[in-house]
N, C-alpha and C positions, 0 to 999 in steps of 0.2 A: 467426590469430584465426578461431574455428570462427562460423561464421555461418549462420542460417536465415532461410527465408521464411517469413515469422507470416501465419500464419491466420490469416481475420477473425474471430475467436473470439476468436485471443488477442489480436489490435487493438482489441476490443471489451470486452476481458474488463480491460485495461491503461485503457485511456477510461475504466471503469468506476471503476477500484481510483483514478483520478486523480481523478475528482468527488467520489467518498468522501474522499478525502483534503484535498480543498479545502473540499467544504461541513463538514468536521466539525472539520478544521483553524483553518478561521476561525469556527466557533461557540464550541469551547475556546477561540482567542488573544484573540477578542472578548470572550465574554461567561464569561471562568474565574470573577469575581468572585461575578457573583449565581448562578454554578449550584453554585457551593461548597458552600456550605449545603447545598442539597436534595440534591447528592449525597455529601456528606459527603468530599469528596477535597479536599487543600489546595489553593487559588487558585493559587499557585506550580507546581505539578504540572500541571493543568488549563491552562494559560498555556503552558506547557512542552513539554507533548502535540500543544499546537495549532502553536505555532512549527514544531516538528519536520517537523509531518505537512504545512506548504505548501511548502516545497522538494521533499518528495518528491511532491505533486500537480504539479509544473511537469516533474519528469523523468517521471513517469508518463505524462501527456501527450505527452511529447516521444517516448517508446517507443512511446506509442498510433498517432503519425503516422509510421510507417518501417514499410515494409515486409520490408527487410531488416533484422537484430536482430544484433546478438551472442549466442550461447548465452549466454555468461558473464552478459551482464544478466538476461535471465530466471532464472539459474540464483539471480542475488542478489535478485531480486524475490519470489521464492518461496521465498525463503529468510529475507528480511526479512519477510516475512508471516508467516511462522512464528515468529520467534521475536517477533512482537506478540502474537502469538497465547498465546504462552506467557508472558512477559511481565504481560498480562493475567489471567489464571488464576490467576498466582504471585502478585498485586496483591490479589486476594482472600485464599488459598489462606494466606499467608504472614504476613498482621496487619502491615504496613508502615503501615493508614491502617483507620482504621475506617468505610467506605461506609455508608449509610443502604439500608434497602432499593431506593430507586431509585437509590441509584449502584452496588448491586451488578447492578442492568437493567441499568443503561446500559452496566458494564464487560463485562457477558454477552451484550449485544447487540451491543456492537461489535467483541465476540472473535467471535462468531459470521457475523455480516456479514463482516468480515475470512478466514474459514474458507469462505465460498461463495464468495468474488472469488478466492481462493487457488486453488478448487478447479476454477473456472473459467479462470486462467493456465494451468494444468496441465493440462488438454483440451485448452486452445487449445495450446500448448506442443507437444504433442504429435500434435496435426493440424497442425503446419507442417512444410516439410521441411528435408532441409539443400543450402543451399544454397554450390556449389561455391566456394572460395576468389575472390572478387570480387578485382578492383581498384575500391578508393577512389580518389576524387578529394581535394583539398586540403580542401571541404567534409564528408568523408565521408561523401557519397554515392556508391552505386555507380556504377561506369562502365560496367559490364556491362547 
């Protein structure tokens, strides 16, 4: 397993993408009902977005506190951001759901918010180094 030392950029830039992911996770699995309407997205969807997105605020967290990473995770963090991102776009783009003008903001906004946390993985990513094949311990943390 190829492994780096993450930057505090990308421990920072992971902290980040994990608080998005919690406060906006629990505002869609709370409140899908009454923002339905004003955004024109179904309650269902909205409910669904927000479940999704608080399992991955608890592993984003949990990458944010290591200082050693797996390549392979970042590889799928930036990878899973991207295809939100696109996801997004295609949510408009494609007529699945007819948005009001502010849920077309809102999907625009948090494609876009989602596209600087991305962009910030990815400096941070790449200011880390790699860090020579570790021994784990039973907890996988390094022993090195």
């Amino acid at each position: 397993m190829s492994l780096i030392q993450s930057s505090p950029l990308l421990r920072k830039a992971l902290a980040l993408d994990a608080a998005a992911c919690a406060g906006v996770g629990l505002l869609l699995a709370m409140a899908a009902g009454p923002l339905s309407a004003p955004l024109g997205l179904p309650e269902s969807f909205l409910r669904g977005a927000g479940i999704i997105l608080l399992p991955c605020a608890v592993l984003l967290g949990f990458l944010a506190s290591r200082r050693v990473l797996p390549r392979f995770a970042i590889y799928a963090v930036i990878g899973i951001n991207l295809v939100w991102i696109v996801d997004s776009i295609a949510i408009l783009l494609m007529g699945w759901f007819a948005p009001t003008g502010l849920g077309i903001a809102f999907v625009l906004a948090q494609a876009v918010a989602v596209a600087v946390v991305t962009e910030l993985e990815v400096i941070g990513f790449r200011r880390s180094s790699a860090q020579p094949e570790a021994v784990l311990g039973t907890d996988g943390a390094s022993l090195r």
